[in-house]
N, C-alpha and C positions, 0 to 999 in steps of 0.2 A: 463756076464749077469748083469744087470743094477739094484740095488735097489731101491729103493724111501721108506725112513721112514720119520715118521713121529708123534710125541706123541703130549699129550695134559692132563692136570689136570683136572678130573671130579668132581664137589661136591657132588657126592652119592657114594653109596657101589659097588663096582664090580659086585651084582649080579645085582642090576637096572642098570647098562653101558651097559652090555652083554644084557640086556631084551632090551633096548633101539634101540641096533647096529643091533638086531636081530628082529625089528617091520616089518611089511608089511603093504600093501595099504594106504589107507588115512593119515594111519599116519604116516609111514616111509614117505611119499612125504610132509605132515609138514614137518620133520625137515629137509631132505637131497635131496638137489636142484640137486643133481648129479644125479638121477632118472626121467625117466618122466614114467616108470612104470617097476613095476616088478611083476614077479607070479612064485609059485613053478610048477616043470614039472610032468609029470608022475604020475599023482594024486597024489603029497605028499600035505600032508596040514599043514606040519611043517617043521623048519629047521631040518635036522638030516643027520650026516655020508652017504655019496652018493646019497643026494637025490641034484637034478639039478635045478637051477632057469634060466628063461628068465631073463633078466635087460635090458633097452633100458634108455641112456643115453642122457643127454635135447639135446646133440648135434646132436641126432637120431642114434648114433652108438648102436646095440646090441650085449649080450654076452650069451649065455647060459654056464652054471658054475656047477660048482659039490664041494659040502663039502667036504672035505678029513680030516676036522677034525672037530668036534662037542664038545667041553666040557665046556658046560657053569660051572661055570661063569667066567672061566679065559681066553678062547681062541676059535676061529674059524678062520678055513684058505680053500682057497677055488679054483680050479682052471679053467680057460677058457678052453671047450673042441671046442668053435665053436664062433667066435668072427669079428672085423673088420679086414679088408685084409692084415692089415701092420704089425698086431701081429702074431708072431710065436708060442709065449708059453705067458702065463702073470699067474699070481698067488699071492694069496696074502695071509695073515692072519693080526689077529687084535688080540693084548693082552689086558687081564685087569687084572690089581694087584693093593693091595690097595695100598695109598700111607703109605708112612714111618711115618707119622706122626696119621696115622690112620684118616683121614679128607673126605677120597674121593678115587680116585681109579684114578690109573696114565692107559692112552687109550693108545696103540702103535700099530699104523699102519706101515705093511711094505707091499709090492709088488716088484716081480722082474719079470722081461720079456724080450722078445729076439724079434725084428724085422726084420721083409723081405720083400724084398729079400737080399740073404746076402750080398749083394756087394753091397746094401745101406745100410746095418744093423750098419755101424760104424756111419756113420753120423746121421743116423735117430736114433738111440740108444741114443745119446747126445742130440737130440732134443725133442726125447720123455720124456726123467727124468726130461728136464725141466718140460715140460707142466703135463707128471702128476704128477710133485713133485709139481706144483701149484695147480691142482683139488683135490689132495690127502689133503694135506693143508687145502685148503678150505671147501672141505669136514668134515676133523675131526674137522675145530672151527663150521659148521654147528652141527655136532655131538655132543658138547660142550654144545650149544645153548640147542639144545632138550634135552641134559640131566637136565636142568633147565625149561624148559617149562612146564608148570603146564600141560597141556592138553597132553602134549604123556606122563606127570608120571603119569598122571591119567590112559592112556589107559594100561600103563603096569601093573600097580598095579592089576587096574580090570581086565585082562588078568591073571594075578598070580595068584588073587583069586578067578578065576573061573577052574584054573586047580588044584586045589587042592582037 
């Protein structure tokens, strides 16, 4: 089964990354081009442990997805229950731990997945880590980006302090 990681150096605290990673609508699609929209399923109105999201990607490929793990602020992992024809299984998680120097909080993105059918699964498995080891990539310096964006640390902020 194929990985694809991928980290990145954030200049805030792990718990603004995890608020950031975990935005929806207007503002998740500010900072992360990899969306052209997403919504939670099943009336959930928040991330949490088995609750399911739509995601339709700019390429128009969609995935309906399930939390399998919730713990903000260090971690969410997630996986395809219903996706494009050529993935078998795909799943991912995303770490946040401060960094070592105490400055910001180091982002680690991993995803692994299995392609079919299986008897293209060797060849298409080697071409797919390229490509998503490039949108993954460019995803997390997107992700980077908006963690410095005044307007999505505003919308998180103000998100924070209105759940409190």
């Amino acid at each position: 089964m194929p990985v694809v990681h991928a980290e990145a150096f954030v200049p805030v605290d792990p718990a603004t990354a995890f608020a950031v990673s975990q935005t929806t609508g207007a503002t998740r699609r500010h900072w992360d081009r990899f969306i052209s929209e997403q919504h939670f399923l099943d009336g959930a109105e928040a991330p949490a442990k088995d609750v399911r999201t739509f995601t339709r990607q700019r390429f128009g490929f969609s995935t309906v997805s399930r939390y399998v793990s919730y713990a903000p602020p260090s971690n969410v992992g997630m996986v395809m229950e219903r996706g494009p024809w050529f993935f078998e299984k795909l799943g991912g998680g995303w770490r946040f731990t401060p960094s070592e120097d105490g400055t910001g909080t180091l982002a680690v993105w991993k995803y692994n997945f299995t392609c079919r059918p299986a008897w293209l699964a060797p060849v298409a498995e080697r071409i797919g880590a390229g490509i998503l080891g490039f949108e993954i990539r460019r995803r997390l310096d997107d992700f980077v980006r908006g963690c410095g964006d005044p307007e999505v640390l505003r919308a998180v902020r103000s998100d924070a302090a209105g759940s409190v």
